[in-house]
C-alpha positions as CSV (number, residue, x, y, z in Angstrom):
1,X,27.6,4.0,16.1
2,X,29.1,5.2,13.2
3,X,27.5,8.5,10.6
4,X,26.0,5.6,8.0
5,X,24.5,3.7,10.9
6,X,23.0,6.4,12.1
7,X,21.4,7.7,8.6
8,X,19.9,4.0,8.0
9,X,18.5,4.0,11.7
10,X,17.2,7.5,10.9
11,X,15.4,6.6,7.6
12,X,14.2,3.2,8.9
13,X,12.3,5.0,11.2
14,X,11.2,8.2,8.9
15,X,9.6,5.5,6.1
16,X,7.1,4.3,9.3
17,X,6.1,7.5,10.2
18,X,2.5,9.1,9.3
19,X,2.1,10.6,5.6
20,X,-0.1,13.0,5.5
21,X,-1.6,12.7,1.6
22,X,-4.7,14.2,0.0
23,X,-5.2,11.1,-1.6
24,X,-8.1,12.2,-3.8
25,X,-6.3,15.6,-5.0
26,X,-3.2,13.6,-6.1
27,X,-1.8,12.5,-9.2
28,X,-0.5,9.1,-9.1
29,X,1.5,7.4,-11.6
30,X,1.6,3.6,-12.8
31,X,4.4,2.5,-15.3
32,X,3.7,-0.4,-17.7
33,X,5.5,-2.3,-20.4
34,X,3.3,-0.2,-23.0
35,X,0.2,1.9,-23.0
36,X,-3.3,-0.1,-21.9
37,X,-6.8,0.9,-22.7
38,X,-7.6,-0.7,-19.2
39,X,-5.7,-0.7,-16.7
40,X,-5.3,-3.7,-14.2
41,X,-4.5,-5.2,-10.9
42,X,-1.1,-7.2,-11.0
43,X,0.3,-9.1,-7.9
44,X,3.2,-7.7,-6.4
45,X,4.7,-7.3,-2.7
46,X,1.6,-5.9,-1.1
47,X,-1.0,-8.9,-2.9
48,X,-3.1,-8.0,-5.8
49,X,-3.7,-4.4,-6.7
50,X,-3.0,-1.8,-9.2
51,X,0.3,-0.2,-7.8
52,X,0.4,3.2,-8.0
53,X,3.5,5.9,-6.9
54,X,3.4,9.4,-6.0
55,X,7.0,9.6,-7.9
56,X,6.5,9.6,-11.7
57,X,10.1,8.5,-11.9
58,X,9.8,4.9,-9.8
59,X,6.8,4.4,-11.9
60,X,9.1,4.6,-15.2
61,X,11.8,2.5,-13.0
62,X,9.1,-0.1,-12.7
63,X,7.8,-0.2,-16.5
64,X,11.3,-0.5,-17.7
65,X,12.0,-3.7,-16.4
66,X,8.9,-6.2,-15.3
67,X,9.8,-8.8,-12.1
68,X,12.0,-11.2,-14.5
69,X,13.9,-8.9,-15.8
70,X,12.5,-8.6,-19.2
71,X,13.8,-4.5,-19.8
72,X,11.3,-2.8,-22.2
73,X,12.0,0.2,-24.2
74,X,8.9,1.5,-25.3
75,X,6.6,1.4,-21.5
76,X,4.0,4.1,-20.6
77,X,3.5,5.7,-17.6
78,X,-0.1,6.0,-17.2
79,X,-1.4,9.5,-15.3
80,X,-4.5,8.9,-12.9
81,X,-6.0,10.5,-10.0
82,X,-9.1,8.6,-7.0
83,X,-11.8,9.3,-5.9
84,X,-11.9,7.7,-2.6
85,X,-14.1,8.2,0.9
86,X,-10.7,8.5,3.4
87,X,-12.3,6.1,5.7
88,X,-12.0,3.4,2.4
89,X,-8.6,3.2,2.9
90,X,-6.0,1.2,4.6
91,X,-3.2,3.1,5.5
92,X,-0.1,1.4,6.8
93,X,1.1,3.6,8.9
94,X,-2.2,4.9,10.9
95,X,-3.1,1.9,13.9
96,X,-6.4,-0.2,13.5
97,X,-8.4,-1.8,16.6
98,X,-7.3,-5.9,15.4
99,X,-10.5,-6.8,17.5
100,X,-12.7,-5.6,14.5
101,X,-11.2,-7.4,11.8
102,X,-10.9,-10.8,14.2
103,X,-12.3,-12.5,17.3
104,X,-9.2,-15.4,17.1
105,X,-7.9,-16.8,20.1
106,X,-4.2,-15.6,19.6
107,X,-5.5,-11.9,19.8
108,X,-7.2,-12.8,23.9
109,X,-3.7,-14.6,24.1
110,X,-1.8,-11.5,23.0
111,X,-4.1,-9.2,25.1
112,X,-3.6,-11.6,28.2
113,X,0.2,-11.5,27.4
114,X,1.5,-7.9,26.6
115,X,-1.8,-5.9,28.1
116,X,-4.9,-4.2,25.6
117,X,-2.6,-1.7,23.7
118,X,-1.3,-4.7,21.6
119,X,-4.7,-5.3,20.0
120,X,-3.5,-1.1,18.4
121,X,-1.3,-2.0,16.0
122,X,0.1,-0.1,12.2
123,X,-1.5,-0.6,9.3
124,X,1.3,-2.7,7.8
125,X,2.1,-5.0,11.3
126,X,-2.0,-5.2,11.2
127,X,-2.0,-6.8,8.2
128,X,0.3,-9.4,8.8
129,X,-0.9,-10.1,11.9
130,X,-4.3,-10.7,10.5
131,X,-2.7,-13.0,8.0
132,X,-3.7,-10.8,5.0
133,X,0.1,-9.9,4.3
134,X,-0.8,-10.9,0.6
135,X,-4.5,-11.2,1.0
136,X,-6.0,-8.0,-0.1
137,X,-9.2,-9.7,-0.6
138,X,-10.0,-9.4,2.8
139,X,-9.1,-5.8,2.8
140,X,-11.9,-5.4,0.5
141,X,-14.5,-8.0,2.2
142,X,-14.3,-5.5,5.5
143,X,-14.9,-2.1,2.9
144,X,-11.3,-0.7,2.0
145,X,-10.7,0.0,-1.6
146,X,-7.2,1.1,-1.4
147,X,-3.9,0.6,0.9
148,X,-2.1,3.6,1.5
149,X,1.8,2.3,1.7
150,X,3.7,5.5,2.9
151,X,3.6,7.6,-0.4
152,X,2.2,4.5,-2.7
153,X,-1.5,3.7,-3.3
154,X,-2.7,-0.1,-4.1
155,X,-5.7,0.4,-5.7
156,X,-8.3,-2.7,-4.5
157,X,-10.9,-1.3,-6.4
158,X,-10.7,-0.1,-9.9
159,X,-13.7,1.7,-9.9
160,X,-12.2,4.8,-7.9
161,X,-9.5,5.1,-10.5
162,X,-9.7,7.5,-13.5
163,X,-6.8,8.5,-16.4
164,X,-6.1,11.6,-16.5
165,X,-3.4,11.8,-19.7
């Protein structure tokens, strides 16, 4: 293996590890095109949610340009902290029982094949697994109002979100 092999294989692995974030004692950032009154969910890679970063400068990364490449000059970075029970939120990285979100007959089948630790899976494989890889909707039908993704919040439920600039 060569040193740049190594330092991909090294962060691959560091970017599924736990994150231990006070989620409710954090301010989060979302960048837009320019300032809203309200803020709102958009769809992006994780489904519908309001995308939130920990790193005020990805969130001016992501109001400069929008997802067809439209660059604005003038975007807003919006300043907001949660208010969140921990036990509302998904967190990719932490592993969920599949056998409470589903009683489907591929789960028994992965059981039967690969033994009961299967059925223990991340946050983020869970979700795909589930089929909900874009479906935050059922995130929210089972009482999670946010998905923790490493050091990004998707916010399910605007009701726990609050400006704080």
């Amino acid at each position: 293996m060569n040193k740049d092999h190594i330092n991909i294989e090294n962060a691959y692995i560091s970017i599924y590890e736990s994150v231990d974030i006070d989620v409710n004692n954090t301010i989060w950032y979302h960048g837009s095109a320019t300032k809203r009154d309200k803020l709102e969910k958009g769809d992006g890679v994780d489904g519908v949610g309001l995308y939130l970063t920990k790193n005020k400068q990805r969130a001016e990364m992501y109001a400069k340009k929008d997802k067809h490449g439209n660059v604005y000059e003038n975007f807003y970075i919006h300043e907001v902290k949660v208010n969140i029970n921990p036990n509302e939120i998904w967190d990719c990285s932490k592993k969920y029982d599949l056998s409470k979100y589903t009683n489907a007959p591929w789960l028994d089948e992965l059981i039967q094949k690969h033994g009961e630790e299967i059925k223990y899976m991340k946050g983020l494989s869970a979700k795909i697994y589930l089929g909900w890889a874009h479906d935050n909707d059922q995130l929210l039908k089972h009482g999670f109002k946010a998905i923790l993704h490493f050091e990004d919040l998707i916010v399910l439920d605007l009701n726990i979100v609050k400006e704080v600039n």
